[in-house]
N, C-alpha and C positions, 0 to 999 in steps of 0.2 A: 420942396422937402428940405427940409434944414437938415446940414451938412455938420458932421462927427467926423471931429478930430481924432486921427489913430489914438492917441492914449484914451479919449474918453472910451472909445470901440474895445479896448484890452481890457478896460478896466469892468465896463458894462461884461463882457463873457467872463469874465474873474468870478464879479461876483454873480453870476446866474450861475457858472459852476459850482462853486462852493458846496451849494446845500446836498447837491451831489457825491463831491469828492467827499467830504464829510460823512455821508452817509456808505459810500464804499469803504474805507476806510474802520469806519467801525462796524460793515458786515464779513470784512475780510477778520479782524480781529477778532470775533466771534468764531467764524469757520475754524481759525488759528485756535482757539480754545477748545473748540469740542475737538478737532484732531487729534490734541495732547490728550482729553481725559478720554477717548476710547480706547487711548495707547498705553495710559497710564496703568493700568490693570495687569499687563503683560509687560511692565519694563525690561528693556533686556538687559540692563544694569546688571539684575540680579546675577548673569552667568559672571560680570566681572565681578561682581561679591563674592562669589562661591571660590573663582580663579583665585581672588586675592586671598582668602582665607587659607585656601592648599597654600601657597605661597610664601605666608606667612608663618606657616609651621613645616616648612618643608626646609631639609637642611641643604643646602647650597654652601657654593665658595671654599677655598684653600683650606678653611677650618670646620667645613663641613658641620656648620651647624645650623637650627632655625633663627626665626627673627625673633623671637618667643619671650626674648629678653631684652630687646629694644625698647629704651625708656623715652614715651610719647610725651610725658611730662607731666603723670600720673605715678610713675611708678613703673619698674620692669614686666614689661607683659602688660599692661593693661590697658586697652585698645577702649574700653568703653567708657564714652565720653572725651575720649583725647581729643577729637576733631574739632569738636565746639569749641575748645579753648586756648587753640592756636593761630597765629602765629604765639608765638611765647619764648622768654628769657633761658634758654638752658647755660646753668653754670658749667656745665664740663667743657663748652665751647665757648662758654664769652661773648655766647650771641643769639640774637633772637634768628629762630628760625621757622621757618614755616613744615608744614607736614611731609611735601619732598626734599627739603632738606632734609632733614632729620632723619628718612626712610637711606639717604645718601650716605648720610654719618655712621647708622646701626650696619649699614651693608659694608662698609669699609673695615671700620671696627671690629664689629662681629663677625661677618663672616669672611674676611677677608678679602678682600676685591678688591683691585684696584680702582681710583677714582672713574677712570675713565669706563670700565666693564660697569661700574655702577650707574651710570650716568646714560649707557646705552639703551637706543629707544627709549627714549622718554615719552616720544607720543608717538603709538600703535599706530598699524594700517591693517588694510584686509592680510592674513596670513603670515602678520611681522607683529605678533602682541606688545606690549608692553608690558614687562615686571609691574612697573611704576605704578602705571593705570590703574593696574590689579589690586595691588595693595593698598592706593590711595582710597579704590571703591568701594574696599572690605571695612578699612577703617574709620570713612570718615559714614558708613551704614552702621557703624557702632554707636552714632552719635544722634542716628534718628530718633526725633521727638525732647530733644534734650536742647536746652537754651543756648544760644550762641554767647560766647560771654570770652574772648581773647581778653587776654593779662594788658595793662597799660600803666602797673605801679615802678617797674622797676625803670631806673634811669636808661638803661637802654632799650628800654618798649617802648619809652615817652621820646626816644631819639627818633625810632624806628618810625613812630607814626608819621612825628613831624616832617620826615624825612616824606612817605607816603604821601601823604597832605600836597607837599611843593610839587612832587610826581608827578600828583593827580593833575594839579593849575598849570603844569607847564607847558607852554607851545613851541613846537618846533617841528624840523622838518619838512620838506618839501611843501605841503602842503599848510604850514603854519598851524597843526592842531594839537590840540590837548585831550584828556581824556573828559575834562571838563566841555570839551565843544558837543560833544555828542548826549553828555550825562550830565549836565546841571540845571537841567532843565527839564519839565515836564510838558507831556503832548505833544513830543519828538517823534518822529522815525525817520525809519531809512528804507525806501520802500514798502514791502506789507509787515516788516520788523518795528516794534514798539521799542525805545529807547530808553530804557529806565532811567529818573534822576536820585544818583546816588549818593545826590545830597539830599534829598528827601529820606525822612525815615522809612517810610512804608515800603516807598521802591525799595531801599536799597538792604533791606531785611527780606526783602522774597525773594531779589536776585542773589545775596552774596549766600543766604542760608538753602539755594538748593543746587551749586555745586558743589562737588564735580557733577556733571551728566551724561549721560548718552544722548549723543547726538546723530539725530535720523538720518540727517544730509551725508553724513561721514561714517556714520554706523560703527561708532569707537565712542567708547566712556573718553570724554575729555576733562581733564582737573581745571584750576584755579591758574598753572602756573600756564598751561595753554590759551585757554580766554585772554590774559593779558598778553600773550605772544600774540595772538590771531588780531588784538585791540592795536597792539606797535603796528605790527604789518601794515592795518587797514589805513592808519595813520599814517604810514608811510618813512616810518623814524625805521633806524638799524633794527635789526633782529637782537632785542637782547637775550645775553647768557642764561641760558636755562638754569634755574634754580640758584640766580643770583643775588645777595643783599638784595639791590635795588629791588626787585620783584616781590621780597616779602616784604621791603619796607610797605611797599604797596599794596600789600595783601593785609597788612597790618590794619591803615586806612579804612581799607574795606570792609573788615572785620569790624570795628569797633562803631564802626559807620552804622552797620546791621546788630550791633549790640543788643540782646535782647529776645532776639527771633528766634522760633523756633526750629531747628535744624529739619528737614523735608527731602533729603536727598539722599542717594545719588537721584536726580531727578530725571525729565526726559523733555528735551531743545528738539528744533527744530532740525 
């Protein structure tokens, strides 16, 4: 009997597995779709839209007023369609800001708060809600069915992207990764999770246009500005600042990435 060489023996079960692995793999991804659409029906999103709505017309803070007149970048008050068109330029701060900024600035401003009570729980747990969450959920359901379309004319949105852009490419950290290691690519994953390439247009118009969502695993509406914390962590880089430049420069990126898409959310993840 003729004698095989261990790599030829690796390589011979490699590829007899394959048609396999391949095959589980796209039945696991199937079971992961119907999951979502029998879930889909009953999102529980909805209570954090309804939370966010009280909350938004609900007067809080030292001035004891609502948020009713926070300008989303529409106009005061006007919540529908804001989502789809941010990150964006607001002149009264000199900077582009994405939608929990912004929520940051009208609660300081408006209703008086200090930074820091504003800034508190940013992301909810079971029996510790989040303001944030709420309001993110209400406003950016204002914006469903409505074309994702972020501002990119004004000198500092064209900053902001580029800035996003190098973010996205950059490796570092322990582990040497970027956000590009996991997303530039198609026909990734990471065990039974499918890895969108969010340089591809298709990917990156179904992933960026259907947060914020509720997420099953954790049973909390999570926004845009936790996906990219939960992406640093995984990566293993420092925990950046909640609702920092850097964040929406990259939120910028992502936005103009899915330019076009039609807004689908608050959605429902895993």
């Amino acid at each position: 009997m003729k004698n095989l060489s261990t790599s030829g023996v690796v390589l011979s079960l490699i590829a007899a597995a394959c048609p396999f692995t391949a095959s589980a793999q796209g039945s696991a991804t199937d079971e992961i779709a119907k999951y979502r659409q029998m879930l889909a029906d009953g999102n529980p999103a909805e209570l954090w839209e309804a939370r966010g709505e009280d909350l938004w017309k609900k007067k809080a803070g030292p001035k004891n007023v609502s948020l009713e007149q926070c300008d989303l970048g529409k106009g005061a008050g006007v919540v529908k369609g804001a989502y789809a068109e941010l990150p964006r330029y607001f002149k009264d701060t000199n900077k582009v800001m994405d939608l929990e900024q912004r929520l940051i600035e009208c609660r300081t401003k408006l209703q008086g708060l200090t930074h820091a009570e504003a800034v508190k729980t940013p992301f909810g747990s079971v029996g510790n809600p989040s303001t944030i969450e709420g309001l993110v959920a209400y406003i950016a359901g204002e914006s469903r069915g409505m074309k994702m379309a972020a501002s990119a004319t004004h000198p500092a949105e064209k900053r902001a992207y580029e800035i996003g852009k190098q973010m996205f490419f950059y490796r570092g950290g322990s582990h040497d990764f970027a956000c590009a290691t996991c997303h530039s690519a198609s026909g990734q994953r990471i065990r039974l999770q499918q890895l969108p390439n969010l340089l591809d247009k298709k990917d990156a118009q179904a992933t960026y246009a259907s947060w914020p969502a509720y997420r099953v695993s954790q049973g909390e509406v999570r926004t845009m500005q936790h996906r990219l914390n939960d992406c640093y962590r995984q990566q293993r880089f420092p925990e950046p600042g909640y609702a920092s430049d850097s964040l929406t420069a990259l939120t910028m990126y992502l936005a103009k990435n899915a330019e076009g898409a039609v807004y689908d959310g608050p959605a429902l993840k895993r």
